[in-house]
N, CA, C and O atoms as a GROMACS GRO file, in nm:
protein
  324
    1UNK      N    1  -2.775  -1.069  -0.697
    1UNK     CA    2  -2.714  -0.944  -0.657
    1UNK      C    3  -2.564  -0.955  -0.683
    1UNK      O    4  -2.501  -1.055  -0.648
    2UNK      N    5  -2.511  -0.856  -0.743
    2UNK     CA    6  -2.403  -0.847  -0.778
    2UNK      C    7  -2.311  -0.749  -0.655
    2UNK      O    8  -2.315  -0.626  -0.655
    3UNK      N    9  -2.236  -0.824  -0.565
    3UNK     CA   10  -2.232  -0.740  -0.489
    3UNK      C   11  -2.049  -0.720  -0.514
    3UNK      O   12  -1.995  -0.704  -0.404
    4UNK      N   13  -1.976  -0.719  -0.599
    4UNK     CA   14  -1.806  -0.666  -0.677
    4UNK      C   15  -1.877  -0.532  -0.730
    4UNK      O   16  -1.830  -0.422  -0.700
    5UNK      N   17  -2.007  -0.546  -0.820
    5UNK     CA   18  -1.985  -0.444  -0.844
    5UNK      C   19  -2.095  -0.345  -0.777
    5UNK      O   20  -2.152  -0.272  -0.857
    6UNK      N   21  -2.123  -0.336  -0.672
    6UNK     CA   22  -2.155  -0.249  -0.550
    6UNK      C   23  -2.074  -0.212  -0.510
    6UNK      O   24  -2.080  -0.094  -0.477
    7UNK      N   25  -1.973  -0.272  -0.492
    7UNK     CA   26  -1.865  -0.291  -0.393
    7UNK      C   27  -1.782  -0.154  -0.484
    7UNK      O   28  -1.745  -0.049  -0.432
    8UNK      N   29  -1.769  -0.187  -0.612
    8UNK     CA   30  -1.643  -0.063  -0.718
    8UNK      C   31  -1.724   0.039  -0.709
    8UNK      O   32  -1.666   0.148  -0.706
    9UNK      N   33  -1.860   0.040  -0.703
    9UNK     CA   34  -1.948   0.184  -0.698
    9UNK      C   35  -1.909   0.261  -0.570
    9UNK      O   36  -1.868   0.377  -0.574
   10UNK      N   37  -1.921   0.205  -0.478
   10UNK     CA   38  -1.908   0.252  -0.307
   10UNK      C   39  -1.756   0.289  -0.351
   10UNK      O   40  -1.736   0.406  -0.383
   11UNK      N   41  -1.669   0.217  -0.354
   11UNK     CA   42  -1.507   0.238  -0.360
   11UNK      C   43  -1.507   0.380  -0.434
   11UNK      O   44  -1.480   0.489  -0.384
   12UNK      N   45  -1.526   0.366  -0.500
   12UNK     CA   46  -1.512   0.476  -0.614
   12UNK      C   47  -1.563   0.631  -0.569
   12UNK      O   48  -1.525   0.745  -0.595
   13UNK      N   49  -1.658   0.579  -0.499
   13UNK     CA   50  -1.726   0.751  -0.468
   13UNK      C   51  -1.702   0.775  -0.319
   13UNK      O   52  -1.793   0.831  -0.258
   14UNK      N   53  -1.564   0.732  -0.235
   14UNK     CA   54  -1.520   0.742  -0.137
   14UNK      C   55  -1.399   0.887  -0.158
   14UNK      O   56  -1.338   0.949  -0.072
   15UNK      N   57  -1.399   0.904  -0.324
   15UNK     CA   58  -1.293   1.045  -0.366
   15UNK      C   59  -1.367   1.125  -0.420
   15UNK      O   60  -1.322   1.218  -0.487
   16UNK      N   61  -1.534   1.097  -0.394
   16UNK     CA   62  -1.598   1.193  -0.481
   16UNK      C   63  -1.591   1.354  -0.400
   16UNK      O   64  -1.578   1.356  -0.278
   17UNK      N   65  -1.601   1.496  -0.484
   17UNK     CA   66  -1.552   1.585  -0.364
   17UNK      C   67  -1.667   1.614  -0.299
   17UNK      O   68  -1.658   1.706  -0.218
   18UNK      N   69  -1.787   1.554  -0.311
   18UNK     CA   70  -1.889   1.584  -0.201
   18UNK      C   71  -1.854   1.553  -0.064
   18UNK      O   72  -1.784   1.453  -0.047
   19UNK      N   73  -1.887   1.616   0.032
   19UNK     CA   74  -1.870   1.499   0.180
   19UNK      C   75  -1.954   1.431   0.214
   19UNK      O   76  -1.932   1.365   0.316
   20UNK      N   77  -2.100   1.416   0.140
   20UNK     CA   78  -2.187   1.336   0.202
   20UNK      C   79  -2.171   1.230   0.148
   20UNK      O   80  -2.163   1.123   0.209
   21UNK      N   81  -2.162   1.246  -0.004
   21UNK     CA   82  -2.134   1.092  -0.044
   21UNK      C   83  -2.015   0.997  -0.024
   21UNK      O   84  -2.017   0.874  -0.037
   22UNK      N   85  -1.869   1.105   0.021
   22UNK     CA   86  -1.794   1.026   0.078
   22UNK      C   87  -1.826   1.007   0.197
   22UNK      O   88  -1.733   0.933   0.231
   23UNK      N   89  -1.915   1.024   0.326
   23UNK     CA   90  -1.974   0.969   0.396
   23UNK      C   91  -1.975   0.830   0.398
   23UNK      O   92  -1.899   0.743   0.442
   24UNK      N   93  -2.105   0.831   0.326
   24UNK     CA   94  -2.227   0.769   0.256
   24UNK      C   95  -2.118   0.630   0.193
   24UNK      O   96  -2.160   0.515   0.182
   25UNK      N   97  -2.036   0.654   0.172
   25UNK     CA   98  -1.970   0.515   0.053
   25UNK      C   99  -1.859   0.505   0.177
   25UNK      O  100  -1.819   0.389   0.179
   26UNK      N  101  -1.804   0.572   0.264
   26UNK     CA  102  -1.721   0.522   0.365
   26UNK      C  103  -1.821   0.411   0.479
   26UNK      O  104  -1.784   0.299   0.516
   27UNK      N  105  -1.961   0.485   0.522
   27UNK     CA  106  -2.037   0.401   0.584
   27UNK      C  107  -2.119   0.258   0.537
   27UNK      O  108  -2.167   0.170   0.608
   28UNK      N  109  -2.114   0.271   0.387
   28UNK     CA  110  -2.135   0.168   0.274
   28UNK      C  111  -2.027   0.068   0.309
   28UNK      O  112  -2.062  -0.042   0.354
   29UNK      N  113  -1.853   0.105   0.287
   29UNK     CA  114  -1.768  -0.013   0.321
   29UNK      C  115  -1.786  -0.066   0.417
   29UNK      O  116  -1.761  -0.187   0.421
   30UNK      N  117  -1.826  -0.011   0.513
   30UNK     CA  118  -1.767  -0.067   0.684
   30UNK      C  119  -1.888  -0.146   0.718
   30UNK      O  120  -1.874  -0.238   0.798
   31UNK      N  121  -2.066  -0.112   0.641
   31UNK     CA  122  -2.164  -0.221   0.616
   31UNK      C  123  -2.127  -0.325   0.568
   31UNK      O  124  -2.138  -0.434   0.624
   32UNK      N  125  -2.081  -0.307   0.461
   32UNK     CA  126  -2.011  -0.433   0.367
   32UNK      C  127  -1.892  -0.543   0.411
   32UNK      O  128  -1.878  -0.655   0.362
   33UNK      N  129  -1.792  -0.465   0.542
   33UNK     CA  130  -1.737  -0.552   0.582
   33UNK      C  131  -1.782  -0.606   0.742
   33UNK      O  132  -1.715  -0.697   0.790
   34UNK      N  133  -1.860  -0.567   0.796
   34UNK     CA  134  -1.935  -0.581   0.861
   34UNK      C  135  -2.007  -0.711   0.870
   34UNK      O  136  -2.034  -0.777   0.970
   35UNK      N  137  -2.041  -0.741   0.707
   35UNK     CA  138  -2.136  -0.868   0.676
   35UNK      C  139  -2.069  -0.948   0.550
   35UNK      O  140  -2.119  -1.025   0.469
   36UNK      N  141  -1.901  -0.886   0.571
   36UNK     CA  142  -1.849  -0.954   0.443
   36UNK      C  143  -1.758  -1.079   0.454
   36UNK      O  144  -1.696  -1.109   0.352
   37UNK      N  145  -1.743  -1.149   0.553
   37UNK     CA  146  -1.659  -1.285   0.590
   37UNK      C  147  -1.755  -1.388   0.504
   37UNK      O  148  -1.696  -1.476   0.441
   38UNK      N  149  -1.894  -1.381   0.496
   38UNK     CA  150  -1.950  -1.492   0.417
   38UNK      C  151  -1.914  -1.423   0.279
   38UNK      O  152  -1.912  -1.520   0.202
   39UNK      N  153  -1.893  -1.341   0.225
   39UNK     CA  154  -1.918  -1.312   0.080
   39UNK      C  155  -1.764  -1.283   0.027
   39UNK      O  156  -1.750  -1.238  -0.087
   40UNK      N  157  -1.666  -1.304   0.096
   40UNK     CA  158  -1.514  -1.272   0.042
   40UNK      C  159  -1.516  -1.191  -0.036
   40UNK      O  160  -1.538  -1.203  -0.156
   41UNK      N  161  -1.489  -1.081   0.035
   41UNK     CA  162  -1.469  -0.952  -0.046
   41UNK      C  163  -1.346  -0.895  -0.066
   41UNK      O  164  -1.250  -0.918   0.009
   42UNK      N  165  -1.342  -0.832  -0.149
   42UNK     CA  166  -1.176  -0.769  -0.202
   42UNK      C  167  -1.139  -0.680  -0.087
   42UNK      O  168  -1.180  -0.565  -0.068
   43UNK      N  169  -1.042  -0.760  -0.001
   43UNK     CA  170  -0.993  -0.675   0.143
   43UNK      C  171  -0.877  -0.581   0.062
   43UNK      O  172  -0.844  -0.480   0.124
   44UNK      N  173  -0.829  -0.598  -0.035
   44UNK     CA  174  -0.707  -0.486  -0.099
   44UNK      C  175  -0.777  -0.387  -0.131
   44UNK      O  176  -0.760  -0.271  -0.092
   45UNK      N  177  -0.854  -0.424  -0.199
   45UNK     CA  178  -0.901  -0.283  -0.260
   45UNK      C  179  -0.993  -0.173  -0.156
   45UNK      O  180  -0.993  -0.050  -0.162
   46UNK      N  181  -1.073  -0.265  -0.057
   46UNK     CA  182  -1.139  -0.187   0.056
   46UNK      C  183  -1.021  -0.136   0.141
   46UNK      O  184  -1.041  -0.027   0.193
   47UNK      N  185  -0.922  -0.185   0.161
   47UNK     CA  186  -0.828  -0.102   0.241
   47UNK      C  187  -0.748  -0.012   0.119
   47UNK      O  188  -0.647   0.036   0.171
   48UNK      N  189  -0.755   0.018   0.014
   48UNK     CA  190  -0.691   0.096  -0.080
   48UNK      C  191  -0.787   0.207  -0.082
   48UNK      O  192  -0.726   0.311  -0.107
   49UNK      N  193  -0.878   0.222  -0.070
   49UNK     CA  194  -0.995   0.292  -0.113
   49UNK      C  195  -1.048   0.364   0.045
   49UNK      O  196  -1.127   0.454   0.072
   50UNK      N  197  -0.983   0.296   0.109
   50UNK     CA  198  -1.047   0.381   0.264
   50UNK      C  199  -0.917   0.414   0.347
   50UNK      O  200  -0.919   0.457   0.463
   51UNK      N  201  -0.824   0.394   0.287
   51UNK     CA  202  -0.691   0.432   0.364
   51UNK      C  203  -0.653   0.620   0.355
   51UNK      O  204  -0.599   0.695   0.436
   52UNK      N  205  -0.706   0.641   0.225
   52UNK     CA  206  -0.680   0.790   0.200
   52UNK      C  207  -0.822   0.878   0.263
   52UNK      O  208  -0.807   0.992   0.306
   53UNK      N  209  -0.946   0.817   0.263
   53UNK     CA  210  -1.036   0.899   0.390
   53UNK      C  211  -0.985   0.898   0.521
   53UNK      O  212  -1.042   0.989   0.581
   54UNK      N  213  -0.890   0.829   0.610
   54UNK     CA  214  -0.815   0.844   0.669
   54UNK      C  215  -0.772   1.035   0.720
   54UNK      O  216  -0.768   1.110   0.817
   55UNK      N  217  -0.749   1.031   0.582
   55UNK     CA  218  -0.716   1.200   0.573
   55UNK      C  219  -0.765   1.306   0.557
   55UNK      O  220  -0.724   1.422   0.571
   56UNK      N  221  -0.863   1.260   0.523
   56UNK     CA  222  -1.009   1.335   0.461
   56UNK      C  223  -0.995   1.486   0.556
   56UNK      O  224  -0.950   1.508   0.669
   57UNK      N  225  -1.056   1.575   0.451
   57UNK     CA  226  -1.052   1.683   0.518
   57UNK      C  227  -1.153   1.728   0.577
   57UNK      O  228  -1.164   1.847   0.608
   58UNK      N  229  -1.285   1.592   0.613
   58UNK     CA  230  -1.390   1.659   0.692
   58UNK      C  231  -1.360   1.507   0.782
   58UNK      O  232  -1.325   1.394   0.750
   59UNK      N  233  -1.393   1.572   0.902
   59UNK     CA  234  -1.357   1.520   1.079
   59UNK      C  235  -1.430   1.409   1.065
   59UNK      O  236  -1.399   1.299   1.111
   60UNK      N  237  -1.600   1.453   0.956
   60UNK     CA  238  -1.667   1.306   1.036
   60UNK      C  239  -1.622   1.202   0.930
   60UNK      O  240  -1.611   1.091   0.981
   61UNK      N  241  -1.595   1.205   0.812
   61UNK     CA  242  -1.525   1.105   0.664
   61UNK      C  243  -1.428   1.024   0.778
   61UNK      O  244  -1.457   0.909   0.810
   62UNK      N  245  -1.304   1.097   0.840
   62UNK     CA  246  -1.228   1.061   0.877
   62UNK      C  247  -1.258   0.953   0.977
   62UNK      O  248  -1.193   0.849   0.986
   63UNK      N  249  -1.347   0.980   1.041
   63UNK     CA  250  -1.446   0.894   1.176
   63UNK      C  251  -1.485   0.749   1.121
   63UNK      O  252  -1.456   0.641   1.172
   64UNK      N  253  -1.549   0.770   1.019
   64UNK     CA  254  -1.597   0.679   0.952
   64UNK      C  255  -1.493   0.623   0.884
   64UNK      O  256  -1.550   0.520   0.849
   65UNK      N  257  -1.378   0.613   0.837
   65UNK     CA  258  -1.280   0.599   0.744
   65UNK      C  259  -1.198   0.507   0.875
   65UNK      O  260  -1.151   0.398   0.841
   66UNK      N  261  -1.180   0.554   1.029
   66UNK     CA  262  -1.120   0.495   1.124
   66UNK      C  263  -1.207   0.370   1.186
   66UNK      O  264  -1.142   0.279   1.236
   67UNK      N  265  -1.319   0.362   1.185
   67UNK     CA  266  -1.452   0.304   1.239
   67UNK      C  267  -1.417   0.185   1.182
   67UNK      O  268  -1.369   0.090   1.243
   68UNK      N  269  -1.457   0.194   0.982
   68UNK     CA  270  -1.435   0.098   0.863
   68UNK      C  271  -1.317   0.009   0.857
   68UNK      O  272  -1.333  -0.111   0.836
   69UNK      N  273  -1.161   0.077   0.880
   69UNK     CA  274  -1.057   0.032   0.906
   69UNK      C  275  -1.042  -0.071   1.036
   69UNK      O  276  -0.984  -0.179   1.030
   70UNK      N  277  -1.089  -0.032   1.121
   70UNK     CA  278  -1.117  -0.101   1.264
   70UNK      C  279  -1.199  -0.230   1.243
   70UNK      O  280  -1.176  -0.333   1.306
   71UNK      N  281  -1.305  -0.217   1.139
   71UNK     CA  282  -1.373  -0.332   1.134
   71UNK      C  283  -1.281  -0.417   0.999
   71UNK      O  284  -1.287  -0.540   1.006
   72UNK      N  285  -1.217  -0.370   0.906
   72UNK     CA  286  -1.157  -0.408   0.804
   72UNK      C  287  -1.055  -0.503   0.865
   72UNK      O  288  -1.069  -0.614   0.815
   73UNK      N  289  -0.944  -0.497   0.968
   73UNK     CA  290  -0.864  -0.513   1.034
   73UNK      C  291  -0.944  -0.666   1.106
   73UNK      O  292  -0.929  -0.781   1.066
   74UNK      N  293  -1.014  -0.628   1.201
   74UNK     CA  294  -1.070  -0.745   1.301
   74UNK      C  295  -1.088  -0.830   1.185
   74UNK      O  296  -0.999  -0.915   1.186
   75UNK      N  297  -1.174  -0.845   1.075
   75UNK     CA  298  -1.209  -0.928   0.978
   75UNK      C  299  -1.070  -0.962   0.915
   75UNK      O  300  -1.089  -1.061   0.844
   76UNK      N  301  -0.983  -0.936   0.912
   76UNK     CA  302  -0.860  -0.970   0.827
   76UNK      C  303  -0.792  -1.076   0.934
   76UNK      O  304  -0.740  -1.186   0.923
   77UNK      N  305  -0.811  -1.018   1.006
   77UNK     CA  306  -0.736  -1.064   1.125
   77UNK      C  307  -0.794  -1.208   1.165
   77UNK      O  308  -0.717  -1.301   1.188
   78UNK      N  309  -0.912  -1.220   1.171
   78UNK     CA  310  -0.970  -1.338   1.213
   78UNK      C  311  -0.943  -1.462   1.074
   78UNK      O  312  -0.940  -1.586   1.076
   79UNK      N  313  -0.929  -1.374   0.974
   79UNK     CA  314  -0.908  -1.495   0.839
   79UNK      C  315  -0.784  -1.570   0.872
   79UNK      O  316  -0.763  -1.687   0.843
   80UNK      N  317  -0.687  -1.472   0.948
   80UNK     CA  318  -0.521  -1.487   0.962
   80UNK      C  319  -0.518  -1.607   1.009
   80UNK      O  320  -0.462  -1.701   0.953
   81UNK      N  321  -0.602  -1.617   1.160
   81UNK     CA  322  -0.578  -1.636   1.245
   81UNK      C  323  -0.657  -1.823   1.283
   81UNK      O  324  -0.640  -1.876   1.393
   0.00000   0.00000   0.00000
């Protein structure tokens, strides 16, 4: 399993203008970092790619975009630390 390039698929369709699939690929990252301390995953680019759903102009993207970040963060944080 190739999971970089899962990872650029999900990233990528986090600006698609649907809202389900930016959903769908916001709830994809926050799986992925969720279970991503064993698999070292690209923390730049997951926080590049979910920093602007942040803003998203639908309430629940944004939910999910704060949720993902929250878990992005604890995991960064524990590498720091």
């Amino acid at each position: 399993m190739n999971i970089n390039s899962m990872i650029d698929t999900v990233i990528t369709q986090t600006s698609n203008r649907n809202k389900f699939i930016r959903l769908t690929a916001v709830s994809w990252m926050r799986e992925f970092v969720q279970v991503g301390e064993e698999w070292g995953l690209p923390y730049s680019h997951l926080f590049e790619a979910l920093l602007p759903c942040l803003s998203d102009e639908e309430e629940e993207v944004q939910q999910a975009a704060v949720e993902a970040c929250h878990e992005l963060m604890h995991n960064v944080h524990s590498v720091i630390t």
